[in-house]
N, C-alpha and C positions, 0 to 999 in steps of 0.2 A: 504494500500500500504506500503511496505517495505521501510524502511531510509536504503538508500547503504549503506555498510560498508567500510571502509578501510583497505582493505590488504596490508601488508605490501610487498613490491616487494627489495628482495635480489638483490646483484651486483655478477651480474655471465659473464660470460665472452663466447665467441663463441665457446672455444677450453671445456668448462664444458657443453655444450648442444648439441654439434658436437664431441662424442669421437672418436679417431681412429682406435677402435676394429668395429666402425658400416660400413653398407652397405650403397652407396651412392643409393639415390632414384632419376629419372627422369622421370616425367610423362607428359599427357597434360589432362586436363579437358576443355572440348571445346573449344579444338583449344588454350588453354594457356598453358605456359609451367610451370611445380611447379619442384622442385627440395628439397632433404630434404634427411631423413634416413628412417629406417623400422619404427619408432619410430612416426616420424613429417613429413610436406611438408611443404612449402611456395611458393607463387606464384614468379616465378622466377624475375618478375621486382620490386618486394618489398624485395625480400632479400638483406639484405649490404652488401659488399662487403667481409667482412671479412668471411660471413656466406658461400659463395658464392666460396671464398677459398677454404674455410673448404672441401665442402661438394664435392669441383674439386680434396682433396688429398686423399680423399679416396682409399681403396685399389680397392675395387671392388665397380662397378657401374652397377647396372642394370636400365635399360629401361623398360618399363611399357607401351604398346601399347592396346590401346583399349578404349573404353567408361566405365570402372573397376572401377571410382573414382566421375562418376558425381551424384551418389544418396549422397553425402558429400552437394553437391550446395544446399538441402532446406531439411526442416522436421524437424529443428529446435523448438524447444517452449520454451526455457528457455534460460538465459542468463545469465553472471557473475553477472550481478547487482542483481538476486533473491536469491543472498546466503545469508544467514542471520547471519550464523556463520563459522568460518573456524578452523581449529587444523595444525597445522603443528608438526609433527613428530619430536620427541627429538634429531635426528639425522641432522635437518633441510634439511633431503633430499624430503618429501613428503606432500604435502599441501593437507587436504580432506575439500572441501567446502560443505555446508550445507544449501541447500534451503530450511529446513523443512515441504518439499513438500511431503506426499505419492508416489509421482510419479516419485520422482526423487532421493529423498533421497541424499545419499552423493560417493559426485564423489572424486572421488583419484585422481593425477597429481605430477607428478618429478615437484618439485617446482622448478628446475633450467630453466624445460622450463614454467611454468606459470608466474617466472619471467622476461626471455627473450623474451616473448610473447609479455606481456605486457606493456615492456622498448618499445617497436617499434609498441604499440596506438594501439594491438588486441583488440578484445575485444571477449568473450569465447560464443560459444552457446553451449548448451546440448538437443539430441536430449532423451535422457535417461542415466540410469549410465554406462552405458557398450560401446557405441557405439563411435567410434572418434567424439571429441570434434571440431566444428567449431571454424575459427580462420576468422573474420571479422573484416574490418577497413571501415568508413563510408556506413554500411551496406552492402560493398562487400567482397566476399568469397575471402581470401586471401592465407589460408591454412588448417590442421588437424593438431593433437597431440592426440595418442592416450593416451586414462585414466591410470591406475592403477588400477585392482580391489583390494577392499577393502571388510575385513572382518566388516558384520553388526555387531553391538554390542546392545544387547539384555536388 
């Protein structure tokens, strides 16, 4: 079994994870309301307030009607705590976590939101490197962030 590691989590702010060149996103996953960008969602009674702002001054807002978002609810197999190593990009804008899994290898992430995530007790699932990342708090589905693909290095 793996000894978690410690990531370190940057101070980033709502207005650096909420830019306002993006689309505001509102959806419902059974009957919940999430709200977010093309980017992320969160379930609308867990977002703060300031997020909540944010995502209200957007220019443009689309709606999202449909059952589009509930294969996000499970299919899960991995979680933050199987990374064994992590890199964060020279630039400190991109964190790639590493579960030195075959099967899952290393997942990319705008470290502005793996650390905003994380400030508000996510916790990450991965259902593979490509797919939006689960965003869970006491085991319930609270939002998505999608990945970064990332070039393998050989």
């Amino acid at each position: 079994m793996n000894t978690q590691i410690e990531i370190p989590i940057k101070k980033v702010t709502v207005a650096q994870v909420v830019k306002s060149r993006f689309s505001a996103l509102k959806t419902k996953v059974k009957s919940v309301n999430f709200i977010g960008t093309e980017y992320f969602f969160l379930k609308d009674e867990m977002a703060p307030k300031g997020f909540k702002n944010r995502i209200g001054a957007l220019k443009e807002i689309r709606e999202i009607n449909g059952n589009v978002f509930e294969y996000f609810l499970d299919g899960y197999k991995f979680t933050d705590n199987d990374v064994e190593h992590y890199k964060i990009s020279s630039d400190n804008s991109i964190i790639i976590l590493d579960t030195g899994m075959d099967k899952l290898g290393k997942i990319g992430l705008n470290y502005n939101y793996y650390s905003y995530f994380k400030k508000l007790g996510a916790q990450l699932k991965f259902k593979d490197r490509v797919s939006p990342i689960g965003l869970f708090k006491d085991n319930e589905f609270i939002g998505v962030v999608l990945p970064i693909r990332i070039k393998e290095e050989n």
